[in-house]
C-alpha positions in Angstrom: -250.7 146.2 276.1 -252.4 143.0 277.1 -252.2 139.9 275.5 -256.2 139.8 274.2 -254.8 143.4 272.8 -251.8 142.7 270.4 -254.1 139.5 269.5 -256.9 141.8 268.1 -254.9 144.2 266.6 -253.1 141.1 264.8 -256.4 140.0 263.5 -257.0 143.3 262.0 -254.0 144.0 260.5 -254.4 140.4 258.6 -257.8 141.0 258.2 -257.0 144.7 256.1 -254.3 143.2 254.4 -256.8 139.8 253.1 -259.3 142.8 252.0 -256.4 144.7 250.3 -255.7 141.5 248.4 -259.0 140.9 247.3 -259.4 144.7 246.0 -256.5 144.1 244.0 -257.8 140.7 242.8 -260.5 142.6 241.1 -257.7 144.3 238.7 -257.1 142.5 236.1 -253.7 141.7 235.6 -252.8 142.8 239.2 -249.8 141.7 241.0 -249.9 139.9 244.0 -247.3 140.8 246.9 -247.6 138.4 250.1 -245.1 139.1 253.0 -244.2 137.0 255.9 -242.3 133.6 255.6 -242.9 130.5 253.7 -242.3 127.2 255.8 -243.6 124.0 253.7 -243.7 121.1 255.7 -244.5 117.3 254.5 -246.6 115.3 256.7 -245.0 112.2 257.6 -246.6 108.9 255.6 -246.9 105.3 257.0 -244.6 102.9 254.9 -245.8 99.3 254.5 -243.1 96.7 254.8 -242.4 94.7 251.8 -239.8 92.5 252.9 -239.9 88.7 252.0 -241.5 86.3 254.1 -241.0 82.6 253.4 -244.1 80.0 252.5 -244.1 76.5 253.5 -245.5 75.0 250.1 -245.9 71.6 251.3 -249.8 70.9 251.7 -251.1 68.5 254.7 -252.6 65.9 252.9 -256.5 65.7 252.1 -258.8 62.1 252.4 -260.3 61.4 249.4 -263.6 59.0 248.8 -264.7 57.2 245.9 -268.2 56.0 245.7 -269.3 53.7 242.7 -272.8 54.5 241.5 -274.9 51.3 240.4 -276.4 52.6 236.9 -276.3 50.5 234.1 -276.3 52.7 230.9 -277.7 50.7 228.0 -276.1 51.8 224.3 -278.1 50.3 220.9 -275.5 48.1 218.8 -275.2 50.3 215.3 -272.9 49.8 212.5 -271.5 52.2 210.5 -270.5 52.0 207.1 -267.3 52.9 205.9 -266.1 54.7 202.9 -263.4 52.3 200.9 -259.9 53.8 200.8 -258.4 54.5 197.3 -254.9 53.5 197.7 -252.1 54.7 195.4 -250.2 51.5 194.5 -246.8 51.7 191.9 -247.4 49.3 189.4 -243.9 47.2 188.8 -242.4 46.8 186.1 -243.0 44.8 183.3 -240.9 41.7 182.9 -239.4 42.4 179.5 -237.8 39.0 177.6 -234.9 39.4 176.0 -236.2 37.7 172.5 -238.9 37.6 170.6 -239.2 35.3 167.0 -242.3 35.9 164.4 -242.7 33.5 161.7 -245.8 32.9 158.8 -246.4 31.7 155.5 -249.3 32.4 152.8 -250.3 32.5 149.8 -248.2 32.6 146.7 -245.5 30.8 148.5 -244.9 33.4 150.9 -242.9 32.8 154.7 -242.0 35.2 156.8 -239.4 35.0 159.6 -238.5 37.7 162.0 -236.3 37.6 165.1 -235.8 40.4 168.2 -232.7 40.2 170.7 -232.1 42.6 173.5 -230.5 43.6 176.2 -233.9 44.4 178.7 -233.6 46.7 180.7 -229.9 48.5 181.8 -228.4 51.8 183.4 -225.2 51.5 181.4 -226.1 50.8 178.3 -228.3 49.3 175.8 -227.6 46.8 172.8 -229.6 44.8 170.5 -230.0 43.3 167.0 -232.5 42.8 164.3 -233.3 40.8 161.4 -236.1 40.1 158.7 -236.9 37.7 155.7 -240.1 38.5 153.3 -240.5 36.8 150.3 -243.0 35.6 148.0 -243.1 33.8 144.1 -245.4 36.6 143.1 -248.4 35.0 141.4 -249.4 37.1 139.5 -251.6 36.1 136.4 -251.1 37.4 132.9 -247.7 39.6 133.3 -244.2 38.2 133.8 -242.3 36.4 136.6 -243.3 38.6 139.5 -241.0 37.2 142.8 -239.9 39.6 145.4 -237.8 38.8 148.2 -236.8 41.8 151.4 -233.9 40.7 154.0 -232.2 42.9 156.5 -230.4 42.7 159.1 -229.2 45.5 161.7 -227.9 46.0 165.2 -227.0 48.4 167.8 -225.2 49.8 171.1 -225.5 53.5 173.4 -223.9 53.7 175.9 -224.8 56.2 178.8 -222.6 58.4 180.4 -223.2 60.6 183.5 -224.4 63.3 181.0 -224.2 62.3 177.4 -225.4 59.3 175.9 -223.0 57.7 172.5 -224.7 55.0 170.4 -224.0 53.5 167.4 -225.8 51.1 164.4 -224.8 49.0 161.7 -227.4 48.1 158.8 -227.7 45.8 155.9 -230.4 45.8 153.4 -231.2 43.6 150.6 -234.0 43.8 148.1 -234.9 41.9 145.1 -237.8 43.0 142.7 -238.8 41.6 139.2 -239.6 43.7 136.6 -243.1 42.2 135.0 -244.4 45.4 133.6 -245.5 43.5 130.4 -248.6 41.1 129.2 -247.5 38.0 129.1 -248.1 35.0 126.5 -246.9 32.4 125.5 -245.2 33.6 122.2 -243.7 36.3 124.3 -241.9 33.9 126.3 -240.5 31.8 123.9 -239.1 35.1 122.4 -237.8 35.8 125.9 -236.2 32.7 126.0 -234.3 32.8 122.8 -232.8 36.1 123.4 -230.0 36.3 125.9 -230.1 39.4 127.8 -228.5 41.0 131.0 -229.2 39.7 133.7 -231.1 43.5 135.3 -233.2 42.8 132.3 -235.7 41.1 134.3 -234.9 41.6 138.0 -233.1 44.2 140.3 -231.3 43.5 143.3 -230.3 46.5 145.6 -227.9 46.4 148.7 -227.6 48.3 151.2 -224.8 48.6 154.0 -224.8 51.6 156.5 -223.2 52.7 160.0 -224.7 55.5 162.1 -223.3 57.1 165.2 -224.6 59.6 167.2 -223.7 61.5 170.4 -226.2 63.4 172.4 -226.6 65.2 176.0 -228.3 64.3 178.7 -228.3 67.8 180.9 -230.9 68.0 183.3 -230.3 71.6 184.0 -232.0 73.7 181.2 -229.8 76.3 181.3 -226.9 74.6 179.8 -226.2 74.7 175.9 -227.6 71.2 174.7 -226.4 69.6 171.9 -226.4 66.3 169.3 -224.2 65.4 166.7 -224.8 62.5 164.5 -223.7 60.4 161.0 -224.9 58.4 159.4 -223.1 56.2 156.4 -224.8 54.3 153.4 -222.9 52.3 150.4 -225.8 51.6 148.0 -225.5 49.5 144.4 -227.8 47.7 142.5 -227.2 44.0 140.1 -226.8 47.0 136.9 -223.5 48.2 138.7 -224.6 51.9 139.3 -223.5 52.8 143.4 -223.8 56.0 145.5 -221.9 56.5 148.8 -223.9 58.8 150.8 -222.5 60.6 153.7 -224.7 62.6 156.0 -223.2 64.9 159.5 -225.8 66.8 161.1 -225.6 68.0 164.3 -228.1 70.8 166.6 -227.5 72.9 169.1 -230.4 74.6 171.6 -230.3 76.8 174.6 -233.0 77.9 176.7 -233.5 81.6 178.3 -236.9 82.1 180.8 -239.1 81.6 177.6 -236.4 81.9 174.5 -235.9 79.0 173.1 -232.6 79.7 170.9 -231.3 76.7 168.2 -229.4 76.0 165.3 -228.8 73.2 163.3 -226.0 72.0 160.2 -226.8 69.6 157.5 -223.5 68.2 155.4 -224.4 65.9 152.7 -222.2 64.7 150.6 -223.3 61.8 148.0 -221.4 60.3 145.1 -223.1 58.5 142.7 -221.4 56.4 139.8 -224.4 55.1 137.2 -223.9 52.3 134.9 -225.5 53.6 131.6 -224.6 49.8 129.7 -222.9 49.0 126.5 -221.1 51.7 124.8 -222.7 55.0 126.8 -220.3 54.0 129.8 -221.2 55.9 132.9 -222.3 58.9 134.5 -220.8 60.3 137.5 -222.5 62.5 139.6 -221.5 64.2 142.9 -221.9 67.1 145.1 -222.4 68.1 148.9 -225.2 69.8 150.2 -224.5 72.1 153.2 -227.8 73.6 155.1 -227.7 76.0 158.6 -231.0 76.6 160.4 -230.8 79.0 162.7 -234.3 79.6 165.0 -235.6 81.3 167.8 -238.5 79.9 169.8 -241.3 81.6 172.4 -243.5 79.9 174.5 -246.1 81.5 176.4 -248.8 79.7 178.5 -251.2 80.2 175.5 -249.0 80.9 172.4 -245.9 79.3 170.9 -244.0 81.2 167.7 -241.0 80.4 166.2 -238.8 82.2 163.7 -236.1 81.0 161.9 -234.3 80.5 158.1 -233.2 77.7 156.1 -229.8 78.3 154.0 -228.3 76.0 152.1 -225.4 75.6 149.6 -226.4 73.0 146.6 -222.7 72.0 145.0 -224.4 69.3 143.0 -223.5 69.8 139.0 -223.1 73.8 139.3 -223.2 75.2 142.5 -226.0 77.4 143.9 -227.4 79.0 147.1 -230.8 79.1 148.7 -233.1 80.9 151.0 -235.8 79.9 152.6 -238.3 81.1 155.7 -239.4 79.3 158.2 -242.2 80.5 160.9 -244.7 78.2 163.1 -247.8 80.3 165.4 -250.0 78.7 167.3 -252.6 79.8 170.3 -254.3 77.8 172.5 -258.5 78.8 172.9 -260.8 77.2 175.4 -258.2 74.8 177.9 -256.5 73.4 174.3 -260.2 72.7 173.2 -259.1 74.5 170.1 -255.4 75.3 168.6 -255.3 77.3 165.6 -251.9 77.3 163.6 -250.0 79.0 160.7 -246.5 78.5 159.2 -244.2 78.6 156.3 -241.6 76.0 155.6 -238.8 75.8 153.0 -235.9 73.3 152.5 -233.2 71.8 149.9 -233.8 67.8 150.0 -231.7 65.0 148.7 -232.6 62.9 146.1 -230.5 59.9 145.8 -230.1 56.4 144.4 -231.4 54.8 147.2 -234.2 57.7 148.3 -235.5 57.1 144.7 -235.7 52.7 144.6 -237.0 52.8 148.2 -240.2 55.1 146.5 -240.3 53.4 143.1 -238.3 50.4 143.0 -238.8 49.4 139.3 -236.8 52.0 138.3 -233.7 52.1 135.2 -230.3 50.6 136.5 -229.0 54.5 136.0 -231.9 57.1 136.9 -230.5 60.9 136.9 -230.5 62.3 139.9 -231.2 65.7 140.8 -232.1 67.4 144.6 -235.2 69.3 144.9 -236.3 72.4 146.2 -239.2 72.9 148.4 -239.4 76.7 147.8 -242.6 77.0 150.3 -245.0 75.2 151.8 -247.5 77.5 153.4 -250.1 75.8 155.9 -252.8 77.0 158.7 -255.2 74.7 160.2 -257.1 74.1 163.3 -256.5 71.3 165.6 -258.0 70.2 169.5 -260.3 67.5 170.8 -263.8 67.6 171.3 -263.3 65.0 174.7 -260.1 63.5 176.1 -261.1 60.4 173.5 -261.5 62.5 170.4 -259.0 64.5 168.5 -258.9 66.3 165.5 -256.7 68.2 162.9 -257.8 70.3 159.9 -255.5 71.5 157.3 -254.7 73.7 154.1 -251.6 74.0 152.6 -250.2 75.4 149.4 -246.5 73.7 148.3 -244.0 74.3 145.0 -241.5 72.8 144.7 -238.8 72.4 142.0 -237.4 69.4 140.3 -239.7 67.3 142.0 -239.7 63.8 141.0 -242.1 61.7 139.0 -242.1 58.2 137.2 -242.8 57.6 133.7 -242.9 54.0 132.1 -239.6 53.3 129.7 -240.5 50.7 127.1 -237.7 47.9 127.1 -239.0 45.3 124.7 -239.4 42.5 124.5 -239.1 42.7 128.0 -240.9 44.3 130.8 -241.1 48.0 131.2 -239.3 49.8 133.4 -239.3 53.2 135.0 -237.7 56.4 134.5 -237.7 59.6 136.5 -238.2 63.0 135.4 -238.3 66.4 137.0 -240.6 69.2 137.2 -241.9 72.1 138.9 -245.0 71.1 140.7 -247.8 73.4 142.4 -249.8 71.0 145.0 -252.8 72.2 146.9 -253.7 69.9 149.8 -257.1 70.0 151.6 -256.8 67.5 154.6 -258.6 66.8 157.9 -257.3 63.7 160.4 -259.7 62.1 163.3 -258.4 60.1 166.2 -260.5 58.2 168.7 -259.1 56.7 171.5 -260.7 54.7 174.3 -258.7 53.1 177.3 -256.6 50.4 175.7 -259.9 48.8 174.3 -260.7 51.0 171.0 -259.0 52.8 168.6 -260.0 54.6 165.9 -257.9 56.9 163.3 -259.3 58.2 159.6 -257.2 60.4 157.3 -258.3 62.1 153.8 -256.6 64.2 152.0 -257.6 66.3 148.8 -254.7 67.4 146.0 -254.7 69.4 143.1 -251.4 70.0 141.0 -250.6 72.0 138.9 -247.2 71.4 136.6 -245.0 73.4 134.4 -243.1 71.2 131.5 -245.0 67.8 132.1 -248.7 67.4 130.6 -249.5 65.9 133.8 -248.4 65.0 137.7 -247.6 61.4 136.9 -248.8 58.7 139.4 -249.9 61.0 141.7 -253.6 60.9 143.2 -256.3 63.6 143.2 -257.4 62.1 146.8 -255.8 59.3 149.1 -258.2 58.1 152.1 -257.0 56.0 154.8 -259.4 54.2 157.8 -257.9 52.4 160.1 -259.0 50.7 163.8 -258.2 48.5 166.9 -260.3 46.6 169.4 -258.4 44.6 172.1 -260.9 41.8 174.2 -258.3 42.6 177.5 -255.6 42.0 175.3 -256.4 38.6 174.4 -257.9 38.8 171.4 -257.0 41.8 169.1 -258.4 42.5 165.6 -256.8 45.4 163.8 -258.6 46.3 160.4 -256.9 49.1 157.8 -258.5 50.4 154.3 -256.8 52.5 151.9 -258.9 54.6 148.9 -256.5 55.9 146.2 -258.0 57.8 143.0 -257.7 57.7 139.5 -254.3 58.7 139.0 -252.4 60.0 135.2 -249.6 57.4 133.6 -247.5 57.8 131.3 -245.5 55.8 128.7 -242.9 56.9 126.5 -243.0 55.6 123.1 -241.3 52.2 121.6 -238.7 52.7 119.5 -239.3 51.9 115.8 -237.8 49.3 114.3 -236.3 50.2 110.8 -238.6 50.6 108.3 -241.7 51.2 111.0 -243.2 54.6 111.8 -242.7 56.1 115.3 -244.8 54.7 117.9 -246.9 57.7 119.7 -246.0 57.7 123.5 -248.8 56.3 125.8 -251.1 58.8 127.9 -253.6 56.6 130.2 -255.8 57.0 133.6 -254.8 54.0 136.1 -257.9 53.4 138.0 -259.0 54.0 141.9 -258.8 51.3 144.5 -259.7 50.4 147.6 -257.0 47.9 149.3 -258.5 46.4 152.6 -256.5 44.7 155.6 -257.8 42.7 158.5 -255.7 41.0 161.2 -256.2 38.6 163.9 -254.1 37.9 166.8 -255.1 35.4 169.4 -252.6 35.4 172.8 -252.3 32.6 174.0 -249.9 33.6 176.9 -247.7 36.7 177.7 -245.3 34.8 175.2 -247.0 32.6 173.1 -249.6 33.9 170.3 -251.0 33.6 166.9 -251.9 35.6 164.0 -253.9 35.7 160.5 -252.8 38.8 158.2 -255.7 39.1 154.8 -254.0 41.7 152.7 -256.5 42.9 149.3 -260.0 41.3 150.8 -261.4 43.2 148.0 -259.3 40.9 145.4 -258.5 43.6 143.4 -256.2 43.6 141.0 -254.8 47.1 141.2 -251.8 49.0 139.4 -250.0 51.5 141.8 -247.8 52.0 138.9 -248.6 51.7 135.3 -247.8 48.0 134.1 -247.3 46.8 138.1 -250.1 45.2 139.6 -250.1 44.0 142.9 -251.3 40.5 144.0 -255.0 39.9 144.3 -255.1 39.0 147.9 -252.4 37.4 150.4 -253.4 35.8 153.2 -250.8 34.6 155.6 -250.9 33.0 159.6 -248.5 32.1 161.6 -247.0 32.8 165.2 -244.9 34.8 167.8 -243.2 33.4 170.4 -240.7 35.6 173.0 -238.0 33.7 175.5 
């Protein structure tokens, strides 16, 4: 067979065996048999070389030309204003001087000396000291010898420690009143005269001498329990002979959690009195302590503040008995503070004591009987804010009782002036008052106060001495604190009196007792002060510009009007 032979019959055979294939490719899901061998071969691929080749980085250098162009560029001249800084500049300090002395006289033979000693300013401690003379002949027409005279003298030291402060104060007081309670004339006097009578007869002298101490924390961290402890120390007599030591601890403790406010607080009082009752009724002795614990619990929220929280107390004065009182405060703020309306009950045992009595009513008997109150409620809501950042406001109602409350009567002691004597009663007091403050700069001032009462009593006929409304006015301009005028008027109403009756002398019939209406008034102050310097001034006080002569207690009426200048000088 020739070679063009086999190669046909080659062909053909591959030829029948594509055709076979594509027969069978028209079966689905044929099978597919392909004989002969398989002999892949890759074709053969140009590489390109990647190998590193090293650059000369160092560039021949280039010329370079400069040409100047000759244009002459002309700009307008403009100036711009420009805004003043506002810097923020500290203040120093003010130089403080370490004395200061006031001294006057006026009418009536009346000086006035006053004197001021410090320490300035100090980061261990602080010390200073205190004293006063006021005095005056009285003046007054048609009633007996009315000369008053006021001296004290007090001083102190605290001491500050890396977190507590310790201070401590020593006081004496001295006070002399007449007792003029009486018309006088000239038979009257004569009378006076012939009679020899104690001394307390016609005057009172009290004296005062006190020490208080306290110890308090300084933490700055909140967290921590802070506390204060503090006594205070009075021995009090009077020319009679009746005295009272009065001791007084207290002491408050207050811890702070997120918004809990958590404190408590201990009242001891102890007080023992001795009253000289004169001639054969000897004395009276009278003492007792007074324990009180308050505990509270405070919340403040960004809008809202409550508190809750109890008075009890322990009364061992005569027979010994125990008391319970609430005590709750809520307030919300409406409007950015614009508006704070407010509700709460208080309740409390108070003191009434020798000298807490004379320092209200100083005319009163060498002896008075003493007996503490109880302020079983006083329930209160009102509505305070300001109408601008210069204005402020406060409006209130509160209903109060409280038992044993004090109140004066007149005590005939003739032929010499009355005197006064206290008795106690429950009272019932409603009080209607509204307060409005006005405040510009350092320039004006302005506050008014009025109150309306209504009592109600349960033994007495009436609440003696006390006013159905009290209205008080007050203002200050300063001219750039050179020239300051400072102006205060006081409206008190018709108030009840009452005055037990004489005693008859034998062979007379009873004398009824004495029920009267003691008058309103209106009392008016004005002041001047004129600085000269920082350290030198001067000053004209006009007490009574209305020349009034007004009885705040039955039988006691004040001076017409005092007027009294003087000056103030600090070093």
């Amino acid at each position: 067979m020739s070679a063009h032979t086999k190669h046909m019959f080659l062909c053909a055979a591959l030829f029948g065996t594509a055709a076979y294939a594509v027969a069978q490719d028209t079966q689905p899901g044929g099978e597919y048999v392909i004989q002969g061998i398989f002999s892949p071969t890759i074709a053969d691929v140009r590489k390109i070389d990647m190998r590193p080749q090293p650059i000369d980085t160092i560039l021949p250098d280039r010329p370079v030309s400069y040409q100047l162009l000759t244009v002459k560029a002309d700009i307008p001249s403009r100036v711009d204003s420009i805004e003043p800084a506002r810097l923020t500049v500290l203040a120093p300090q003010p130089r403080l001087y370490k004395g200061y002395v006031k001294a006057g006289f006026g009418l009536y033979t009346t000086p006035l000396g006053e004197i001021y000693f410090d320490q300035t300013r100090s980061r261990k401690n602080t010390w200073g000291m205190h004293a006063r003379h006021f005095s005056s002949n009285g003046g007054i027409d048609d009633v007996g010898p009315s000369e008053y005279s006021f001296n004290s003298v007090d001083g102190h030291y605290t001491h500050f420690l890396p977190d507590h402060e310790v201070g401590g104060r020593l006081i004496y007081d001295r006070r002399r009143v007449s007792y003029y309670g009486f018309t006088a004339s000239d038979s009257l006097s004569a009378l006076q005269n012939a009679i020899t009578a104690p001394e307390d007869f016609t005057k009172q002298v009290y004296n005062d001498i006190g020490f208080a101490g306290r110890i308090r924390s300084l933490y700055k961290d909140s967290t921590r329990i802070a506390h204060e402890a503090d006594v205070e120390v009075h021995a009090y007599s009077n020319l009679t002979g009746s005295s009272e030591t009065n001791i007084r601890f207290g002491a408050a403790l207050g811890k702070r959690e997120g918004n809990e406010h958590f404190a408590l607080g201990l009242i001891v009082d102890n007080n023992a009195y001795r009253g000289d009752l004169g001639g054969t009724l000897g004395e009276a002795r009278i003492s007792g302590t007074l324990l009180g614990l308050t505990p509270s619990v405070s919340t403040l929220g960004r809008k809202y503040t409550v508190r809750v929280g109890a008075g009890l107390y322990l009364d061992a004065l005569g027979r010994t008995t125990f008391h319970f009182y609430p005590n709750a405060f809520a307030s919300y703020s409406l409007f950015d503070d614009i508006l704070i309306p407010y509700a709460g009950v208080e309740g409390a045992k108070e003191r009434n004591s020798l000298r807490s009595l004379t320092r209200e009513n100083p005319w009163l008997t060498g002896a008075p009987n003493l007996v503490n109150s109880s302020r079983q409620y006083d329930l209160y809501g009102g509505l305070r804010g300001s109408f601008s950042r210069h204005v402020g406001f406060d409006v209130r109602v509160s209903s109060t009782r409280i038992d044993d409350m004090p109140l004066f009567v007149n005590v005939p002691n003739e032929p010499f002036a009355d005197r006064m004597a206290v008795v106690y009663d429950r009272v019932d007091i409603l009080n209607i008052s509204g307060e409005l403050r006005y405040r510009l700069r350092e320039s004006i001032s302005f506050n008014g106060r009025m109150e309306v009462l209504t009592y109600q009593t349960n033994l007495q006929e009436e609440a003696w001495n006390l006013p159905p409304y009290r209205l008080a006015l007050g203002g200050r301009y300063s001219m750039q604190e050179k020239l300051i005028l400072k102006a205060e008027v006081l409206f008190l109403g018709s108030r009840p009196a009452f005055r037990q009756p004489v005693p008859p002398q034998p062979g007379e019939l009873p004398n009824p007792s004495l029920t009267t209406e003691l008058d309103g008034f209106m009392d008016l102050y004005l002041g001047i002060e004129y600085r000269y310097t920082k350290r030198l001034s001067v000053f004209l006080d006009m007490s009574n510009l209305s020349a009034s002569k007004y009885e705040r207690w039955y039988r006691h009426p004040v001076q017409r009007g005092l007027v009294m200048g003087g000056a103030t000088y600090a070093f």
